[in-house]
Z-matrix of the N, CA and C atoms (Angstrom, degrees):
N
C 1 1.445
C 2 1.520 1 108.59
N 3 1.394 2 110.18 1 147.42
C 4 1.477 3 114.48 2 -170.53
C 5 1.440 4 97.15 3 -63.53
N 6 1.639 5 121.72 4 179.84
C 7 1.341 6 119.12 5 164.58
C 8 1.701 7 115.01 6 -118.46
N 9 1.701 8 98.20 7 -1.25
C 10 1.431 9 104.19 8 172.67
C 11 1.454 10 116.78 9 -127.62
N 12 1.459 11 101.15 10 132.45
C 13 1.433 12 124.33 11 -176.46
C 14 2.106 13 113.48 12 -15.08
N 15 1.533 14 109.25 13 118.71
C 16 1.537 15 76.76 14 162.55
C 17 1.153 16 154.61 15 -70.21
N 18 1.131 17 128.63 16 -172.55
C 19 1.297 18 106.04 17 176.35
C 20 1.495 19 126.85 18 -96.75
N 21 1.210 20 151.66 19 48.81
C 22 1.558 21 138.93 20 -97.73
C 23 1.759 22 99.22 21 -143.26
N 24 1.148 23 105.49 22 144.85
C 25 1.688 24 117.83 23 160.26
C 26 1.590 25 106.94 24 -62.51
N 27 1.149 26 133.46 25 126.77
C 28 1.528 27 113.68 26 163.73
C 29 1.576 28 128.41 27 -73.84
N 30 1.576 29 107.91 28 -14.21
C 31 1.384 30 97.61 29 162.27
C 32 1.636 31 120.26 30 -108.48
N 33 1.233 32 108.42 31 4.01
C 34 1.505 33 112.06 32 167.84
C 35 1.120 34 120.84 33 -42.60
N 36 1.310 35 120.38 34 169.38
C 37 1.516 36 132.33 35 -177.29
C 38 1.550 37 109.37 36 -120.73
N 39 1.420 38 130.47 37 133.19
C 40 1.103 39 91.40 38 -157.29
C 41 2.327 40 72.40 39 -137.56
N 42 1.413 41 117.36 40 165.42
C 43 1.393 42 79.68 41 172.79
C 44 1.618 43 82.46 42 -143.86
N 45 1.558 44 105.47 43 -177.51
C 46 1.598 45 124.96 44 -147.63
C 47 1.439 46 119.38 45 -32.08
N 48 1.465 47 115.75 46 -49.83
C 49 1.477 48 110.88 47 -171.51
C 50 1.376 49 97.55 48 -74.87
N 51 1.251 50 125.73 49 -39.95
C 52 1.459 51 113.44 50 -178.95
C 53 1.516 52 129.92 51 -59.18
N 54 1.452 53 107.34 52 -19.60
C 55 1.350 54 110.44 53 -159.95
C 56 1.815 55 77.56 54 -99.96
N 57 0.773 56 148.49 55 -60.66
C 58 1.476 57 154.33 56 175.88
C 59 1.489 58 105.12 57 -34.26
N 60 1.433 59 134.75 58 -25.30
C 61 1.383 60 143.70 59 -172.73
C 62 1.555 61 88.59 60 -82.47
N 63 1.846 62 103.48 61 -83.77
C 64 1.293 63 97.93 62 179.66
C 65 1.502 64 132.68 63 -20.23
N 66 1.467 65 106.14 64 -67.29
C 67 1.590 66 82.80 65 -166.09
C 68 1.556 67 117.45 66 -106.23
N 69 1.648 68 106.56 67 30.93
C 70 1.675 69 125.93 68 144.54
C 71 1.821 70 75.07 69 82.22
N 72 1.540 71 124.71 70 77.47
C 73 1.287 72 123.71 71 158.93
C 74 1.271 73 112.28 72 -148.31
N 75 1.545 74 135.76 73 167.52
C 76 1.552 75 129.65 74 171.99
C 77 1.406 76 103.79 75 -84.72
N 78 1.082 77 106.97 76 143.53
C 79 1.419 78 134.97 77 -169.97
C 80 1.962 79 94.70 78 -52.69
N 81 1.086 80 106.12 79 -17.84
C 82 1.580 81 105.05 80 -168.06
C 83 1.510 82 102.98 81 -88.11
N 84 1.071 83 97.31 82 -15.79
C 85 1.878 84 111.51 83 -173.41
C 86 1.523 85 93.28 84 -82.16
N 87 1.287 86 122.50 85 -55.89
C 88 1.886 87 112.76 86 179.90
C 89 1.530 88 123.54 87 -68.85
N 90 1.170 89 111.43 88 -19.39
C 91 0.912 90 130.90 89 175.66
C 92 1.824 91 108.16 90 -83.23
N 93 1.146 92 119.09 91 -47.48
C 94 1.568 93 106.87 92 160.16
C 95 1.956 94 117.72 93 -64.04
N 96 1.035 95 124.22 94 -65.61
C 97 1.147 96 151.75 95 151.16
C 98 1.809 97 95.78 96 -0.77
N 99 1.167 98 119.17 97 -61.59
C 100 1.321 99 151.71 98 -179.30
C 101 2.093 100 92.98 99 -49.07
N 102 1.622 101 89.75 100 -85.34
C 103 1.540 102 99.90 101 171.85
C 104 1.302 103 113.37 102 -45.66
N 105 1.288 104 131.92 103 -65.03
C 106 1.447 105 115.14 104 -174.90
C 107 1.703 106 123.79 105 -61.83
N 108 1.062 107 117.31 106 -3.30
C 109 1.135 108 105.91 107 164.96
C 110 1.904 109 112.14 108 122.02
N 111 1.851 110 107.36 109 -15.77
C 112 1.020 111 91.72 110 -176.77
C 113 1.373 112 145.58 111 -84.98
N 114 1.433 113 93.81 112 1.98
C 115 2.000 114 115.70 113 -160.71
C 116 1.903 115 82.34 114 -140.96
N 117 1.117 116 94.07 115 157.77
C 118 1.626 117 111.53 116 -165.39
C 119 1.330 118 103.08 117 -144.14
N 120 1.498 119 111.46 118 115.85
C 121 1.655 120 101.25 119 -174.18
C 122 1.641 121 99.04 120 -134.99
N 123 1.338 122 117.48 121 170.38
C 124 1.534 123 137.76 122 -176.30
C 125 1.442 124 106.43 123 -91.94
N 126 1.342 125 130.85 124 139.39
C 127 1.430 126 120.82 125 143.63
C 128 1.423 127 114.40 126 -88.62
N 129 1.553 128 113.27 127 154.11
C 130 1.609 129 122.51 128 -161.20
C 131 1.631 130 89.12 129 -95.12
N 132 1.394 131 118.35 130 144.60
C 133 1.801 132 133.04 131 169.70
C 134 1.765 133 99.38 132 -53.52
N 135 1.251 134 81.53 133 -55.13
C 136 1.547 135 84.04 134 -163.58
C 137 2.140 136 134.20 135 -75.75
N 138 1.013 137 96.37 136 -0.60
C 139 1.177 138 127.17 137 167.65
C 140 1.289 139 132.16 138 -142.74
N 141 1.473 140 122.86 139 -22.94
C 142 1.194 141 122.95 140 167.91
C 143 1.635 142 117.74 141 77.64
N 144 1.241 143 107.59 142 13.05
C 145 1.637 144 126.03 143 148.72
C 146 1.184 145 128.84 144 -73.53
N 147 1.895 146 109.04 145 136.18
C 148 1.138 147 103.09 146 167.81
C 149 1.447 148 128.00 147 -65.12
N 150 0.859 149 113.07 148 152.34
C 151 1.978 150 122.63 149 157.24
C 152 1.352 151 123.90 150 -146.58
N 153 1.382 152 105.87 151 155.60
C 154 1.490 153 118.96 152 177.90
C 155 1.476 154 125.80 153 -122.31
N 156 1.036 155 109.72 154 131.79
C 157 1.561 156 116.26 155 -176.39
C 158 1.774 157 105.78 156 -44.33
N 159 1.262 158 115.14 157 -170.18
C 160 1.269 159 132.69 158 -179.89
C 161 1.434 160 77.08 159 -112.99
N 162 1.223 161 161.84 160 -86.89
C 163 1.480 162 156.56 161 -85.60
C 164 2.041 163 68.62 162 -109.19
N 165 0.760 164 151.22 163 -74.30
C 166 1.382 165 149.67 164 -166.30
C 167 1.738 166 103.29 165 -62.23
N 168 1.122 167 140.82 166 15.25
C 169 1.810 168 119.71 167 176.42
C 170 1.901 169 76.89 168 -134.33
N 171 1.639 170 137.97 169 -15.26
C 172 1.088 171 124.18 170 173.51
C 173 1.978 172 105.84 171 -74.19
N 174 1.286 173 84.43 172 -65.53
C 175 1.625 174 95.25 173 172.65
C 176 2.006 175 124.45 174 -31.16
N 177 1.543 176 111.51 175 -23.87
C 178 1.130 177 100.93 176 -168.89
C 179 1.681 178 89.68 177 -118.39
N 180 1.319 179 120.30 178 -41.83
C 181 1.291 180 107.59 179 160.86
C 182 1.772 181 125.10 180 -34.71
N 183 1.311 182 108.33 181 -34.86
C 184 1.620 183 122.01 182 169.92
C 185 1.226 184 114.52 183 -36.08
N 186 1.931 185 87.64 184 -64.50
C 187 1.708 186 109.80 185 -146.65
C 188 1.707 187 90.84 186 -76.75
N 189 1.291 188 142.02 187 -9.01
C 190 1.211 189 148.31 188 -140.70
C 191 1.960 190 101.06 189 -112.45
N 192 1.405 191 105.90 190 -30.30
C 193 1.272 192 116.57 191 -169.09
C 194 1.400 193 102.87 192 -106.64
């Protein structure tokens, strides 16, 4: 995990590889993270991908540091 804050929109959308870039983790890590309950994300209509807010990859980056 990074050790500095990301850099993020809070209502942006941001989706897996990106949010996995940000806060320097494998995509398998948000994706568990996701399942257990700690990050909460949307699927998109139009593709049917997950994504995650910015106000959600700041929030767990928080709880993480």
């Amino acid at each position: 995990m990074t050790s500095k804050e990301p850099n993020v929109q809070p209502t942006a959308k941001y989706e897996l590889k990106e949010v996995a870039r940000l806060l320097d983790v494998h995509k398998s890590t948000v994706l568990r993270w996701t399942k257990l309950g700690y990050m909460n994300c949307s699927i998109r209509k139009t593709n049917h991908r997950r994504v995650w807010t910015g106000a959600e990859i700041t929030k767990v980056w928080r709880a993480c540091m």
